[in-house]
N, C-alpha and C positions, 0 to 999 in steps of 0.2 A: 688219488691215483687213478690213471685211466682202466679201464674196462673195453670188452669187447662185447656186443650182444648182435648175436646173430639168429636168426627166426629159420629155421632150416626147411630141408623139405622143396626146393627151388632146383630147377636142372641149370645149369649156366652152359652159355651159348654165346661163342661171340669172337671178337678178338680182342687179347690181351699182350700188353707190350711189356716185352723182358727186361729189366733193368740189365746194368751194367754188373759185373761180379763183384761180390763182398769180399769174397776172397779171394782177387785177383786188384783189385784196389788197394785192399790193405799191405798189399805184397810192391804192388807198383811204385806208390806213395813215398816210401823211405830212399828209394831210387834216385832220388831228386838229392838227398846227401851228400851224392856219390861227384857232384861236380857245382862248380860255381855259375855254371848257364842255366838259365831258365827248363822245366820241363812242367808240358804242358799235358793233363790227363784229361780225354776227353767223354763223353758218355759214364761220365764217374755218380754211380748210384749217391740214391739222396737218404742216406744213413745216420744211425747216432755212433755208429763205429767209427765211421767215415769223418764227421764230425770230430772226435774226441784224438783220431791220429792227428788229423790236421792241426789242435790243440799243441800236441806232441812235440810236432816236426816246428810249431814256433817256439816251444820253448829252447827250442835247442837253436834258432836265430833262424829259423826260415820263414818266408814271409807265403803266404798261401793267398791265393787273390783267385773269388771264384765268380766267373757268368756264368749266364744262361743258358739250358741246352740251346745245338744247332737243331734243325730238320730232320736230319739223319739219326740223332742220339736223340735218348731218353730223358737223359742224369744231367747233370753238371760242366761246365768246363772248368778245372781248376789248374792254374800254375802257378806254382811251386820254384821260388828262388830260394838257392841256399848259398847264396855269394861270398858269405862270411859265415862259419859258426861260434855261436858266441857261450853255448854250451856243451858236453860230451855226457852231462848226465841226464838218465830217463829215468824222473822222480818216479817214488812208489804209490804217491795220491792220483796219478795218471795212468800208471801203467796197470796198478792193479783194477782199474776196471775193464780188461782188454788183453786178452793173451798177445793179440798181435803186436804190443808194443813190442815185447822183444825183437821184432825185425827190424830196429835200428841199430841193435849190437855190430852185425857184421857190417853195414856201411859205414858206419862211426870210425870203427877198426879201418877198413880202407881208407876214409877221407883224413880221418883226425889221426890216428893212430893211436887212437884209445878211447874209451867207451867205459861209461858205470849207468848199467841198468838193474833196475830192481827186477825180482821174481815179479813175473807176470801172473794175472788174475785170468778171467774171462767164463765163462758156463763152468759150472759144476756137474761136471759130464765124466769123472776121473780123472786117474794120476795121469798128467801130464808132462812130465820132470823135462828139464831142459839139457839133460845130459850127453843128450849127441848132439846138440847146436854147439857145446862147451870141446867136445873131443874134435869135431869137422874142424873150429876153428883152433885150437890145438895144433890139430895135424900141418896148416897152414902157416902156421909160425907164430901163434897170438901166444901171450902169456898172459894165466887169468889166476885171479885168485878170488874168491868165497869171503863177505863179512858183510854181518848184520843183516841179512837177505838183499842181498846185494854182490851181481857179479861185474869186477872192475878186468879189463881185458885190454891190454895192449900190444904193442908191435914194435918189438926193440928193433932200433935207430929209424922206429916211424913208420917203419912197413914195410909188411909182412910179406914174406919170404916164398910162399908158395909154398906145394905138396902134394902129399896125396892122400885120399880116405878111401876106405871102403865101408859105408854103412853096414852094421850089424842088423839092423830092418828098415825096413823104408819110413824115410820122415822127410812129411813136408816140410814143416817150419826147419828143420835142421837143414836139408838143403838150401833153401833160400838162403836163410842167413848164410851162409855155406859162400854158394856164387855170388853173391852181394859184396862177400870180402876180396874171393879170390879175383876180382874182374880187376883191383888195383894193386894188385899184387907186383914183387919183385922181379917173381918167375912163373912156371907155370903149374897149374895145378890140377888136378884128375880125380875126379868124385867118383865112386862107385857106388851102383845099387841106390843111385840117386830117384829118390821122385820122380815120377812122370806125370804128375796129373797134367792137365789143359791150362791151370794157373801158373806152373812151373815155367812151361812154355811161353806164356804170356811174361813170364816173369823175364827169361831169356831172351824172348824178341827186344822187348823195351831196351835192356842193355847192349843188346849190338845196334840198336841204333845210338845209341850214345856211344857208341865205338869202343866195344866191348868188343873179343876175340874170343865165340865160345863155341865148340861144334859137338855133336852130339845130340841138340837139339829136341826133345822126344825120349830120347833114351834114358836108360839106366846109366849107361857111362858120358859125362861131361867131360871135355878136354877145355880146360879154358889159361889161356895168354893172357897174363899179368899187362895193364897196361900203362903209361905213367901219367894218363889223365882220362878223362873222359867228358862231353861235352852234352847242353840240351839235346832233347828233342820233344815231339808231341803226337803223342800216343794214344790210341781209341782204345780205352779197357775193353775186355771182350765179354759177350755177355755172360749172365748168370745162369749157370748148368743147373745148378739144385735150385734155383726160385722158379726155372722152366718145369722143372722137376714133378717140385708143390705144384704148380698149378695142374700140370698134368693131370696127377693124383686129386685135384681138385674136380678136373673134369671127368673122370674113373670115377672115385666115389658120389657123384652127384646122376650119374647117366645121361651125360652133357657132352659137349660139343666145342672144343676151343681152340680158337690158331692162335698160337704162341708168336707173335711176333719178334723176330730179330734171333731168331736160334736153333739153328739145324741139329742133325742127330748127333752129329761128327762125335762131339764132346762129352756125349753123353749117353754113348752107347747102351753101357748096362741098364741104366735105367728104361731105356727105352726096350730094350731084349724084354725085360721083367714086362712092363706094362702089355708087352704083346703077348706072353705068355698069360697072363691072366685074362684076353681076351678084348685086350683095347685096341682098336686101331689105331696107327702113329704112320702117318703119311707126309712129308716133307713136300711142303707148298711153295713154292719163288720164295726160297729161303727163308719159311717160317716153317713151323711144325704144326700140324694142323692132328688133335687127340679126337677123339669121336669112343664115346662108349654107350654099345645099346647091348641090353641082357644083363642078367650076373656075371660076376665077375668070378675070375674062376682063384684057387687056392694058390700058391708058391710059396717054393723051399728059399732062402735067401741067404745067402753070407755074405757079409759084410767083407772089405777086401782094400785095400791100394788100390787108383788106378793101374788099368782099365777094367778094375773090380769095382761092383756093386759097392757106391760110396757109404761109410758109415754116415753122412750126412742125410741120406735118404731113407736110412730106418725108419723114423718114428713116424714120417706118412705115407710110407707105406704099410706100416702099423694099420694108421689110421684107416685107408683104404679098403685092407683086407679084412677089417673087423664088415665088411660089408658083402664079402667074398662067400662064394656056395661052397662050404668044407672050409679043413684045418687047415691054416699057413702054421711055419716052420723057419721063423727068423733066429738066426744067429750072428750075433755082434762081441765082432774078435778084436775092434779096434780100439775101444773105450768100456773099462769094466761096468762103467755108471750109467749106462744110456739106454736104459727103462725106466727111467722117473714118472713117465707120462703115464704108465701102464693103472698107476691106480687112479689116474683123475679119468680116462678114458673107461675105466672100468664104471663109475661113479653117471656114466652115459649107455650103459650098458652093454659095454663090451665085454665077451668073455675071452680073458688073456691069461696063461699060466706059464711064469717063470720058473724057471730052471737053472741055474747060473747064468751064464750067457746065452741061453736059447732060450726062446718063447716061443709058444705054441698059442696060436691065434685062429678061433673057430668064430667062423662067420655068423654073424644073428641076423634075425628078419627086421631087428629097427632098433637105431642108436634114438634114445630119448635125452633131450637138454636139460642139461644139470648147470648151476656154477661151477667152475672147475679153474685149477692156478696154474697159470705156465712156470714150467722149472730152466727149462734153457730154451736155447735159441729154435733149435728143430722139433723139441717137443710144444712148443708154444701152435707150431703151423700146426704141427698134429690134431690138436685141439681145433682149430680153426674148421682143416679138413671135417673131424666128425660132427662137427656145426653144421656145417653145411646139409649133411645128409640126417640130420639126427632131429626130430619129434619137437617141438614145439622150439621155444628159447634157450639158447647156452649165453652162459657170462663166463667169461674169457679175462681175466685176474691178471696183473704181474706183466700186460702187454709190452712192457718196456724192453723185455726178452725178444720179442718181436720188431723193434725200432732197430733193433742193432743188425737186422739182416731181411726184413722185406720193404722193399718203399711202397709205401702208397697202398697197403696192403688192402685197404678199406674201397679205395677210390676205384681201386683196379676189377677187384670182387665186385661192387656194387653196379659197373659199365657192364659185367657179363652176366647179371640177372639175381647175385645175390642178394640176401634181406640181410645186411650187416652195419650197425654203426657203431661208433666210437662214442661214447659218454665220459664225462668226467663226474668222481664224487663230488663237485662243488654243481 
């Protein structure tokens, strides 16, 4: 199994190009269900997520045919024919390594008029239940029923009827699936208390260009016109808010210097509030984000939140950062009960961090020293990376595979902007 070993102690300087989003890919991807025309995703990051939906969407008869990035993009061109589907089920040996599989439920529902997908897997981050993806479509006209870990969900006389929901809290994957269904619906339908992140949006753009009818755009309330087909198109994923994020926090914790290539503040507001608050600069250059940090860094109080809240996806490195911070940070993570895993490997490099339930209390040291240490999910895997970077002789970075499913080129990227990091394999 792969390893990480990074020689820390290096300020990084330079510029760094943004992949395209993880989780605005995985949300796009299923999209292509929704019609028998080609659609085309362009600047689509180079993933093992990204990979294993692509898997997905053929087993279910779509044909995935990828080149090489353009000039403009980073990632991939992949498109995505679903001309004919020759399957409605998302087996459990696929989906359970990938929460996002379930976001073929509600296109399936739309195109086929019925869907059997297994309980979905992905990081070990907490309870994640599927239970308002099950009620959105409910509320829309699906009929579903529960067996053997496995939910099967149709649309009597083939499709579904339209409605209306009002979210009891905000959920991303439950809206998606949500608009994925309602865009071929009978009639019209009305989401409340919908999602707003920047993928949701992304998510909505793609489908009115395939002539989707959905306005609200942004908002909490969606209005969206059932329509009785929908057709290609080709679409530039947008970039990645939390890998501009990491590096950021890369270039914070190191006392470095980085332009973010391909990713304004727009999308990523809180993060960038926080980073200034602690004392970083974050200056927007001809549409890159250019981080600069000279001095210590200063302490923050942090909660976790929905957009346009402080993402729970951002904790764990900014964890990481503030373990380097002059005084006590004060993080609370309200969105996933489980998302301090990292706290005892980062302790193990010697950070001092004290849990509380969901708060942590995180006092800054004069020097993280490298230990081996295991990535447990996906954002605490960077976390680790991050205290690599700034931490006292070697870290080994374990379980890197947590890391394949959401940074590309993690290694390539860090090493162009002056880190000491390679990849080894036990063989």
């Amino acid at each position: 199994m792969d390893r990480i070993l990074i020689r820390g102690g290096n300020r990084l300087s330079g510029k760094l190009p943004i992949s395209g989003a993880k989780n605005s890919a995985l949300t796009l991807m299923p999209c292509a269900l929704l019609t028998e025309e080609p659609v085309t995703l362009r600047n689509l990051p180079r993933l093992a997520d990204v990979d294993s939906f692509g898997h997905l969407l053929n087993q279910l008869g779509a044909s995935t045919q990828i080149e090489g990035a353009r000039p403009e993009d980073f990632g991939r061109v992949m498109t995505i024919r679903a001309g004919k589907l020759t399957a409605t089920e998302a087996p459990y040996d696929i989906v359970r390594k990938m929460r996002a599989s379930i976001l073929v439920l509600g296109p399936l529902i739309g195109r086929a008029g019925e869907a059997t997908v297994s309980l979905p897997g992905g990081c070990a981050i907490g309870n994640r239940p599927i239970d308002l993806h099950l009620k959105a479509l409910e509320a829309i006209g699906a009929k579903l029923e529960m067996a053997a870990g496995y939910v099967k969900a149709t649309a009597p006389g083939g499709r579904l009827s339209g409605g209306k929901y009002t979210f009891p809290i905000v959920s991303v994957g439950a809206t998606e699936n949500v608009v994925m269904a309602a865009v071929t619906a009978k009639g019209g339908s009305i989401i409340e208390n919908a999602a707003r992140e920047p993928e949701i949006v992304d998510l909505c753009n793609l489908l009115v260009a395939m002539g989707a009818s959905i306005s609200g755009i942004g908002t909490e309330t969606l209005e969206i016109e059932g329509r009785d087909r929908l057709h290609g198109a080709t679409y530039r994923v947008m970039p990645d808010r939390i890998e501009a994020g990491s590096y950021a926090c890369a270039a914070a914790i190191t006392g470095g210097s980085l332009e973010l290539v391909g990713v304004t503040a727009h999308d990523m507001q809180a993060t960038v509030a926080a980073l200034i608050q602690a004392g970083v600069s974050v200056t927007e250059k001809s549409g890159n984000l250019l981080v600069e940090a000279n001095g210590k860094l200063g302490p923050l109080t942090l909660s976790t939140a929905p957009y346009p809240g402080f993402a729970t996806d951002m904790q764990a490195q900014f964890m990481a950062m503030l373990c380097k911070a002059d005084g006590a940070s004060v993080l609370t993570e309200t969105i996933f009960e489980n998302r301090y895993m990292h706290v005892p490997e980062l302790a193990r490099m010697g950070a001092d961090i004290l849990v509380q339930g969901r708060t942590a209390v995180v006092r800054g040291v004069d020097r993280l020293v490298g230990a081996p240490v295991m990535a447990t999910d996906l954002r605490a895997s960077m976390s680790l990376i991050l205290a690599g970077l700034a931490a006292e002789g070697e870290t080994q970075v374990q379980r890197v595979y947590h890391l394949d499913r959401g940074y590309e080129r993690l290694e390539e990227k860090l090493s162009a902007v002056g880190a000491d990091i390679e990849r080894v394999g036990d063989g």
